[in-house]
Every structure is written in C-alpha cells, then in structure tokens.
N, C-alpha and C positions, 0 to 999 in steps of 0.2 A: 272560627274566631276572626273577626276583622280588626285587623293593627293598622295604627296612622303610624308613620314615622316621617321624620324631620331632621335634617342637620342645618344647625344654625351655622350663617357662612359662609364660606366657600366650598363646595362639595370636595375636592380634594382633600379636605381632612375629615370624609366621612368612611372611608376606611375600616374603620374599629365598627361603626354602622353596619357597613356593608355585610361585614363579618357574622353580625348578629342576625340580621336578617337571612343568608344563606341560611341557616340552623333551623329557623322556622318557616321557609318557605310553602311548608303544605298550607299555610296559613292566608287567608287573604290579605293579601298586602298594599296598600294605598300610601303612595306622599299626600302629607293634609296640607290645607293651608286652614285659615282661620273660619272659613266659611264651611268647612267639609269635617274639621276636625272631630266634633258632637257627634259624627255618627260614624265612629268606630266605638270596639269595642276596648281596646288596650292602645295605647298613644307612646312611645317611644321618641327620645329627645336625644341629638348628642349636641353637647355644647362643649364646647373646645377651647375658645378666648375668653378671658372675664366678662366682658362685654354681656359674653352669651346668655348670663341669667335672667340681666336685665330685659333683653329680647323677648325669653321664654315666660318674663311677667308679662309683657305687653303683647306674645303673641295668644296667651290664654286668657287675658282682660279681652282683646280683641274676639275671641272664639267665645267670650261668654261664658268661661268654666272655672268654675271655684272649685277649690280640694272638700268643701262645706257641702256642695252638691250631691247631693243621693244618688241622681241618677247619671253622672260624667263617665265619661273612660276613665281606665286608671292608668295611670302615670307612670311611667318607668324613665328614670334620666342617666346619661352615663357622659362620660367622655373625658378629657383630661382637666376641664374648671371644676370640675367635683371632687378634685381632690382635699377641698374643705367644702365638706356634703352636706352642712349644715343647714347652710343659708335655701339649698335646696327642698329640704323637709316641707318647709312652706307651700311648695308645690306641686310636690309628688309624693308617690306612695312608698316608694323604692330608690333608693337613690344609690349605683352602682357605680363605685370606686377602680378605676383598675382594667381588670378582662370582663367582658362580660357573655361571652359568647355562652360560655360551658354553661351557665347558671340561669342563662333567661330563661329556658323552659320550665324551670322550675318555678322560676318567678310569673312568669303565666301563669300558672296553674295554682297561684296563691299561696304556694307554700312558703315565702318569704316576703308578707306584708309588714310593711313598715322597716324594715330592717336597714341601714346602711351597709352595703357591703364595700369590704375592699378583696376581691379575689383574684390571682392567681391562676391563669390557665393553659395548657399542655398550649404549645404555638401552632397553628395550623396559617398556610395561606390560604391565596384566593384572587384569582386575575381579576382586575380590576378597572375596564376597557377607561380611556378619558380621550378626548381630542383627538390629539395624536401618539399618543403612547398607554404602554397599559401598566399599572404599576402591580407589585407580588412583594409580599413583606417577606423579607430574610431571617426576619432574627428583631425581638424583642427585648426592652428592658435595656441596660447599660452596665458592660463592664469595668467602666472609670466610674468614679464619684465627685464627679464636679459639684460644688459646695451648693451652685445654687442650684440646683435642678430635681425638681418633682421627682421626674423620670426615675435617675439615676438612681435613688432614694428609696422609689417606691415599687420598681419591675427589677425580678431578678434578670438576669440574661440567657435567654433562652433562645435554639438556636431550629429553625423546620429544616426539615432533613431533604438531602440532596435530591433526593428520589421525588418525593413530591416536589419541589419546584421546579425540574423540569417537565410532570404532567404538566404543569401550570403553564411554561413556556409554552409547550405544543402545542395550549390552547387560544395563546395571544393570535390575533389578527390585524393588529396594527408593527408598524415595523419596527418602532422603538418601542423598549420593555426600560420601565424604573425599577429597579431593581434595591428597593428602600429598607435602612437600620440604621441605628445612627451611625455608622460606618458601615456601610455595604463591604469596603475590604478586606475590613476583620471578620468577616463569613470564613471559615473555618475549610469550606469549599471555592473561595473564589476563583481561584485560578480555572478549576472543571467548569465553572459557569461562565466562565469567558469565550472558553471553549467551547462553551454547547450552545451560546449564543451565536456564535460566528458561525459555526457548523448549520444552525437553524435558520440562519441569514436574518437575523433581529441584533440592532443596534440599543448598546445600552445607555441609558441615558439618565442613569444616577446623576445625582447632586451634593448629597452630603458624605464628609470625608474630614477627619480627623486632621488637624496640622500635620503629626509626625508621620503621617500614612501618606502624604501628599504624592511621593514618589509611585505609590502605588495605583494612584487615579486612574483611570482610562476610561470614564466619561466623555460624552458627547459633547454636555454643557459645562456651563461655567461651575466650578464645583463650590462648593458652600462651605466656607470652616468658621467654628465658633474661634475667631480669636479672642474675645469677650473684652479681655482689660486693656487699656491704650499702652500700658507701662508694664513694665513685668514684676512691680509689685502686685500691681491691681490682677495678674494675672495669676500667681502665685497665691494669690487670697481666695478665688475661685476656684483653684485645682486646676488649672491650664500650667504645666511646666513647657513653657513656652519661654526661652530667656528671650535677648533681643540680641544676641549674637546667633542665635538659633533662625530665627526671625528673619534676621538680614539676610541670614548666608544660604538660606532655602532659597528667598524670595529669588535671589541674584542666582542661584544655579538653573529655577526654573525660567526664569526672562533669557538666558542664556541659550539652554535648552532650545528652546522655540516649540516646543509643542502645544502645550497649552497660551490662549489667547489672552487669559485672565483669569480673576480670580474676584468668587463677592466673600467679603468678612462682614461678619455677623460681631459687633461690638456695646458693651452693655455701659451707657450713662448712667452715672449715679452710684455707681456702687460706695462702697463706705470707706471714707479716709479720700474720698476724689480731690487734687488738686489741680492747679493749673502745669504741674509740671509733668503730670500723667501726661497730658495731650501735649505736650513739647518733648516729650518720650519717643512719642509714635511719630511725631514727624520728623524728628531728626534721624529716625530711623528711618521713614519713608524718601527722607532727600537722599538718603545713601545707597538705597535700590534705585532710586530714579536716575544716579550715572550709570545705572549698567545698560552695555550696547544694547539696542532692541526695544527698552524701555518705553522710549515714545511710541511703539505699536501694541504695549500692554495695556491693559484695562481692570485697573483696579476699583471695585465696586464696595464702597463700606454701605452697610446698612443696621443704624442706630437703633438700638431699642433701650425701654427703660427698664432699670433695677425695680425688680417688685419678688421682695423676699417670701419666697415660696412656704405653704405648709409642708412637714415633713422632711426640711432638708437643713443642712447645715447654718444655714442664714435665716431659717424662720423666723428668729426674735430680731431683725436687724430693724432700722427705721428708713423711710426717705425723706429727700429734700424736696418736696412735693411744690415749694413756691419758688426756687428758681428758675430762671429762662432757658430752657435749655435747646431753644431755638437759636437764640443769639449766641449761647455758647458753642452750641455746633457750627453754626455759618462761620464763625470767628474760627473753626480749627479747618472747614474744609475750604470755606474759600467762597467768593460771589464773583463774577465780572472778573477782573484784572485783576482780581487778589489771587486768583486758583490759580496758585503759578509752579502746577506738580508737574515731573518732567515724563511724565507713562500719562495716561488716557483715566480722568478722576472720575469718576460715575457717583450717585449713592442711589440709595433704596430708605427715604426717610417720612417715617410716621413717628415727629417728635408729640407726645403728649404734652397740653397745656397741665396745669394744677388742678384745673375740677376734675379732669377726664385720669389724672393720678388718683386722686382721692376718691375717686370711684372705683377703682381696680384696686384699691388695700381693699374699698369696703366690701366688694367680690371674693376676696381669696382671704379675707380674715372677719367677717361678718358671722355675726352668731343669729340664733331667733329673733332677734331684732331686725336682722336686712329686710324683710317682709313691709311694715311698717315703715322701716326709713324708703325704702323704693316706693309703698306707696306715696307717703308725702310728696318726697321726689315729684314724683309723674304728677299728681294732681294740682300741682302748685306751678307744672312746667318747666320745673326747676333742671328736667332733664327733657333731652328730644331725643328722638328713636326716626330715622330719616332710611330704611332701604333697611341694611345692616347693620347703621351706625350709629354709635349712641354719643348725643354732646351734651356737655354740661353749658346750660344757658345763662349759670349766674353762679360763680365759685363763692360771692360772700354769702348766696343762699344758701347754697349747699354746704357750707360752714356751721349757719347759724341751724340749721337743720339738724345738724350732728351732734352740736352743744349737749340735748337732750339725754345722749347716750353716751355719752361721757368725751365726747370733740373730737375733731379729724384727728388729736394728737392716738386717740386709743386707736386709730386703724392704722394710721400712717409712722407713728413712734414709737419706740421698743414698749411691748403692750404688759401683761399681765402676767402674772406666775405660768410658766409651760404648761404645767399639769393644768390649767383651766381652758388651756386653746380649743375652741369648738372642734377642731381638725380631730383632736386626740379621742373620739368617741366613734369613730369606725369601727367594724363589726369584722373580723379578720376571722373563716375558719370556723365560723361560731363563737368566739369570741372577742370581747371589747378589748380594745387596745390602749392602752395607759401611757406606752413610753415607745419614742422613737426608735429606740431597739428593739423592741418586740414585733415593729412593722418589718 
C-alpha cells in the first residue's frame, strides 16, 4: 500500500506523525505535496494549529481531490486541531482524536470508515533526529487540569517506562536529546535520566517546565512556563495557583541564584473578566524583580498568545473580545523606544492576532458541517489568503457579512448554543458516542 503523509507546519510538532508512521513502516511511505498526492493510495494529515484546516482545504483544492471522488485516496487526519473533528468530516474519511498510533492499522485496512475516533493508547516512544538535537516523549497527557487546556481534559497521564527511554538514548546521534511532557521533571524517573544522560555524554535540552518545578530545571535552554494570567486572579481562573508573592519571591531567588540566564513565559490575552489592572499586576510585580542584583543580565522573554476557548475543557462555552486591539494593548504594557524602561533584559516572542484571523480560529475549533461552505465562500471570494503556512483574513467586514448567513461571528466567537449541541460532543470513544464531558 502506498501512503502520502503530511504535517501541516513546522515539522517539530509532527511527532505524534512520526509515531504513526513508525507502526506502518512495511508500507511504502512518501511526503506528498499537492502535485504527487493522487497517486497514493491512503493520505495521512496532522494538523496541529487552527490554521491547519484551512491549509488542508487549500492543500486538496490545490491536489484536485474531492471526498465526492471515486477514485481519490482516502483520508486519514489526526493531530491536536481535531479535537472538534467535525468541521474535519468534510474532508476526510476518518477523523482521529487523540493517539492514533495503536488504531491506524486498523483504519487502513477499512475497518473504521467514517467513524470519529477519540482514542487512548498504551505510550510508547521514539528518537526523533532534528537539527541539532533529537527529542523522545516522556510521558503523555497532563496531571494538572488547567481550565483551559484540550490536553489536560482530554489525555489521561501516562508515563513510557525507564527501560525503553534509555534504548531510545543509545540510539541519539546528535549531542543534545529533548527530552519532552509537559513537565519533563515530573517524570517519575528524572533524576536516573540525568544520570544516564551525563553517563552517555548527551546534553539535555528540555524546554518546558511547570512554575512550581522551576527549581528542578536543568535544561540547557531557556525554559518555557505557562504563566498564562498577567494578575493572579486571571491566574487562578485558569488553574495556575501561581499567587504573586509566589511569583516575585522565585523570580528573585532565581536572578540571585545565577544559573539560569532567563526565562520565556507564555501569557494568554483575553481571557474573561481582563482589565486594565491585570497588566498593572504583572508589572508592579515585574518592577520588584527588576531591583534584584544581577537583574540587568537576566532576560525575561514573554510570549503573548490569544484566549480561544477550547472544546472539551473547562472554558469551552466562554466568548472573546475578537474586535479589540490587542497590538496596542500589548505595546502599551511592554514598551516601544524609551518607554521599555524594564530594569533585566525584555525580549518577547509575539504573534498578536488581528479580528478576522480571531474569528477564523472560533470558526476552526467550533465550526460544525457548515465550515465546509463557509471556507469555501471564504477562498473563492479571496476573502482569505493562504501565503507559504499562513493564513490571512483580507477583509474582517467580509468575513463578517459571510457569517451572517449562519447565524454571525457572535455564534463562533460568543458564548454559543445549549452544550449538548456542541459539534465537539459526537466523538466516538471506545465504540461509543460521547454525550457529556464526563464521560470523555
């Protein structure tokens, strides 16, 4: 059997990909692009960002393949944007929720046409060569419940066993190993993995790590924590017990410290109840780390992203504030020229969304059998561009008056319709349909 497969992207979050593909290697394996895609026989897609659906419209308009076609490949899509699998139908034949390694081969072999799955599967790894380092998943799923998170919601936490992850090391050939979960130090093993890295002479070069774990870090690079909320209410509403007494008095032992160089936070705009005295929270707290000795050689890295309430989690029925600026509100808290007057090293990492490119991510993660139609309008009218990776909305009052039809940007973007009607809620769990967020 000949399989195209794809990850829309950046290949670093093809992972979960990679995974599936090891399982069917007896199988002839080809990356497609839009020209080669037709002549496989099974086509494999991960799509990972919202973004990504839209892509995977325009990369099979572009291949010339309808799901109407008789004689196409068939479709298999997976990856973390399908966790409202819906809007996916339109495309594909199979639309896999979840893990999907355990269950592909069955879905080759047709035994699972048409079905939505959300599945579940025993955790295995898998070296992962890149650039310069090779990453090996520790441990799936999340033992916190931060309110807003897919993840967290929807993978139990499951942990691969000691013994297979150092096969896995002995097989790296690059000198840094990532060593990826959402806390690599809550591996249940970490300390014997420090050890066997060092013993092996491989440098580990994790990134993500829990606030209250920070102590534990021993990364190469700068380490990654979800701080999420600017204030410690807003933080406290997401499930971060993060106070800002907490906050300060880490920040200040670590700039103390001197080991680490820095640090990037990961902070979520928009959340619900946002005011202006959240972001005069964070910075009176940030002026108070910024007297500690050493400070001016720290380098604090925030990196903004936007509130987009997820299916399946605590905040699924929330709304956004899809029409304000939240370019200018940003620049106003970090700083431009002679304003940025922080007393440590201010860096950011900022992809702030305008309005149409929001209201195209509710219409991604809460889109029913309708997305089909509204993306094609979209694209035919130009209303959206697709440029490399990226998708821009060309004109937000088109894209408005487009939506009208299907009841207005307020039904994707504003607290929407009875729960039990959410497209999200028709996953296929186990062989069975799932009705209520408990029973996921």
């Amino acid at each position: 059997m000949k399989i195209g497969y794809l990850t829309f992207g950046r290949d670093d979050f093809g992972y979960g990909l990679a995974l599936c593909l090891d399982r069917i290697k007896d199988h002839e394996i080809y990356r497609v692009s839009p020209k080669t895609a037709k002549y496989v026989d099974v086509l494999l897609f991960s799509c990972f960002w919202w973004e990504h659906i839209y892509l995977l419209a325009d990369f099979l308009r572009k291949a010339g393949i309808k799901k109407s076609d008789s004689d196409r490949p068939r479709i298999i899509v997976g990856g973390f944007n399908t966790f409202n699998p819906v809007p996916f139908q339109a495309y594909a034949d199979t639309v896999v929720c979840g893990d999907g390694e355990e269950i592909l081969e069955s879905v080759l072999n047709g035994e699972d046409p048409g079905l939505i799955w959300r599945n579940v599967s025993q955790v295995h790894s898998l070296p992962l060569p890149g650039h310069n380092t090779t990453r090996i998943e520790l441990a799936r799923g999340c033992r916190f419940k931060c309110k807003f998170c897919s993840v967290a919601h929807l993978k139990p936490y499951r942990e691969v066993s000691i013994d297979e992850i150092k096969k896995c090391l002995d097989q790296v050939k690059t000198k840094k190993v990532t060593l990826f979960a959402p806390d690599p130090t809550l591996y249940s093993k970490n300390e014997e993995l420090n050890k066997y890295c060092h013993e092996i002479g491989l440098t580990r070069n994790d990134t993500d790590v829990r606030f209250t774990s920070l102590d534990k870090y021993n990364g190469s690079s700068l380490p990654h924590i979800g701080l999420e909320g600017f204030s410690e209410r807003q933080r406290k509403l997401v499930g971060k017990q993060i106070s800002n007494e907490l906050f300060t008095t880490k920040m200040i032992e670590v700039i103390q410290h001197g080991v680490m160089k820095g640090v990037l936070f990961y902070v979520i705009l928009d959340l619900p109840g946002e005011k202006e005295d959240d972001f005069l929270e964070l910075r009176e707290a940030l002026i108070k780390i910024g007297k500690t000795p050493g400070a001016e050689k720290f380098t604090m890295i925030f990196s903004p992203n936007m509130f987009m309430p997820m299916p399946h989690t605590g905040m699924e029925m929330y709304g956004i504030n899809y029409e304000k600026n939240y370019k200018d509100i940003w620049i106003k808290f970090f700083g431009r020229g002679k304003e940025r007057d922080w007393a440590f090293l201010m860096a950011e990492k900022t992809r702030i969304f305008k309005p149409g490119s929001r209201i195209l991510s509710m219409l991604s993660v809460r889109g029913g059998e309708e997305f089909i139609q509204i993306q094609t309008e979209l694209s035919a009218k130009k209303i959206i561009n697709i440029s490399g990776d990226r998708l821009s909305c060309r004109s937000e009052k088109e894209l408005i008056r487009v939506l009208q039809k299907y009841g207005g940007s307020e039904r994707y973007c504003g607290p929407r319709f009875p729960e039990d009607d959410n497209p999200w809620k028709r996953l296929i769990f186990n062989g069975e349909r799932s009705r209520t967020r408990e029973s996921l």
